[in-house]
C-alpha positions as CSV (number, residue, x, y, z in Angstrom):
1,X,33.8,-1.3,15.3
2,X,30.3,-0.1,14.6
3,X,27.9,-1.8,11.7
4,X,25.5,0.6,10.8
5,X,22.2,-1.4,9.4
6,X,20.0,0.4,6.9
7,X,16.9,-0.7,5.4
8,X,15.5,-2.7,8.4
9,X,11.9,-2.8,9.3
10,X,11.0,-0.9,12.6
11,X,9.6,-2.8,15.1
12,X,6.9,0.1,15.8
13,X,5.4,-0.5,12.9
14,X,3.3,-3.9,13.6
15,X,0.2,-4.7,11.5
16,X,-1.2,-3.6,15.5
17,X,0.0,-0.4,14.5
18,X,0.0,0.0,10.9
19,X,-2.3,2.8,9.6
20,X,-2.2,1.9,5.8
21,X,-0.9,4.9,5.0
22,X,0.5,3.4,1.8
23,X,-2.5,2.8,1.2
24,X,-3.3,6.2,0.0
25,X,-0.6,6.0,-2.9
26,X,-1.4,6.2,-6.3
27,X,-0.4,2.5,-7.4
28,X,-0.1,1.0,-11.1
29,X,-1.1,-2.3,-11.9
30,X,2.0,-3.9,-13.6
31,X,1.5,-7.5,-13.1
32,X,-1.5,-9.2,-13.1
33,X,-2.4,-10.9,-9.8
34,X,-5.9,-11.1,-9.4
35,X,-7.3,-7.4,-8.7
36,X,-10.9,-7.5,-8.8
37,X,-12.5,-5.2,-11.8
38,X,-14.1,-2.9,-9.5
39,X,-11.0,-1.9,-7.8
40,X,-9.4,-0.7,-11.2
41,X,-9.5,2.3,-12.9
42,X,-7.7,3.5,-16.0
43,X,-5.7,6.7,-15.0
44,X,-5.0,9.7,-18.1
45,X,-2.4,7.7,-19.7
46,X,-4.1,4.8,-20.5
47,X,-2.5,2.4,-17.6
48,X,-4.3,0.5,-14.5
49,X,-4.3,1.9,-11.4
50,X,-5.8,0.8,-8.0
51,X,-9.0,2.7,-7.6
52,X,-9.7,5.5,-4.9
53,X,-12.5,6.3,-3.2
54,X,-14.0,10.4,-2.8
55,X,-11.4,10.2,1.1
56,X,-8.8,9.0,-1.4
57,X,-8.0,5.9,0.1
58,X,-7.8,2.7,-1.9
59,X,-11.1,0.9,-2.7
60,X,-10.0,-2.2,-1.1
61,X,-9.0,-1.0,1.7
62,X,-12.0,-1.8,5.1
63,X,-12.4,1.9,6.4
64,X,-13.3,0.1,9.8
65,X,-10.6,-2.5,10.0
66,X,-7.6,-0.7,7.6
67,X,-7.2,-4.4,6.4
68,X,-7.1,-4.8,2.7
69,X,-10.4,-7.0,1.6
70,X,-8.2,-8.4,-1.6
71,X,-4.8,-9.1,0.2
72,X,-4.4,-12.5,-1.7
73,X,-5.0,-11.0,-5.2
74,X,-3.3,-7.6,-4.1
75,X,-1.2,-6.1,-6.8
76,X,2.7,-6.6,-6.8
77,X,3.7,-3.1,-5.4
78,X,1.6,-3.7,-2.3
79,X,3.2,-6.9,-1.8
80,X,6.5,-5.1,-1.9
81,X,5.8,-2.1,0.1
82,X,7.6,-3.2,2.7
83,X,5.6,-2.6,6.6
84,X,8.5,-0.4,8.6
85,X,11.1,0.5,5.8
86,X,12.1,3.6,4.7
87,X,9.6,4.5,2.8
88,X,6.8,3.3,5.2
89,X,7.8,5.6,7.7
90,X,8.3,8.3,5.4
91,X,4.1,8.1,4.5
92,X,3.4,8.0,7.9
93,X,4.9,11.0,8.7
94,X,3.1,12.6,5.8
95,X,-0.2,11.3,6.6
């Protein structure tokens, strides 16, 4: 008998490895956790978004290190964007 697991992280995806791809997704600000001011901007509808930068990656996001400088106070979609899941990998082959 053969159990097919789905939705488990990849081990080749290691914060060693990670290249915060996600990082260059639009992302909506639907809980409050902290975000620093100068990391939000209102998009065309009125809501809060993470801000990006001219290379459109996230404002908080170190261009030298990838690391996010707000990780604590990060909003809830980053904290769920799970590091080696489906979706990880699919933005890293797009990137």
């Amino acid at each position: 008998m053969t159990i097919e697991v789905t939705n488990v992280p990849t081990s080749d995806v290691t914060c060693a490895t990670c290249k915060a791809c996600c990082c260059r997704l639009e992302v909506m600000l639907i809980t409050d956790t902290g975000v620093p001011r100068e990391h939000i901007e209102i998009d065309a509808w009125g809501g809060e978004v993470m801000k990006r930068l001219d290379d459109g990656w996230c404002s908080a996001v170190d261009r030298d290190t990838f690391m996010c400088t707000i990780y604590e106070n990060r909003p809830w979609i980053c904290r769920e964007f799970e590091m080696g899941s489906d979706e990880c990998i699919d933005e890293r082959k797009n990137m």
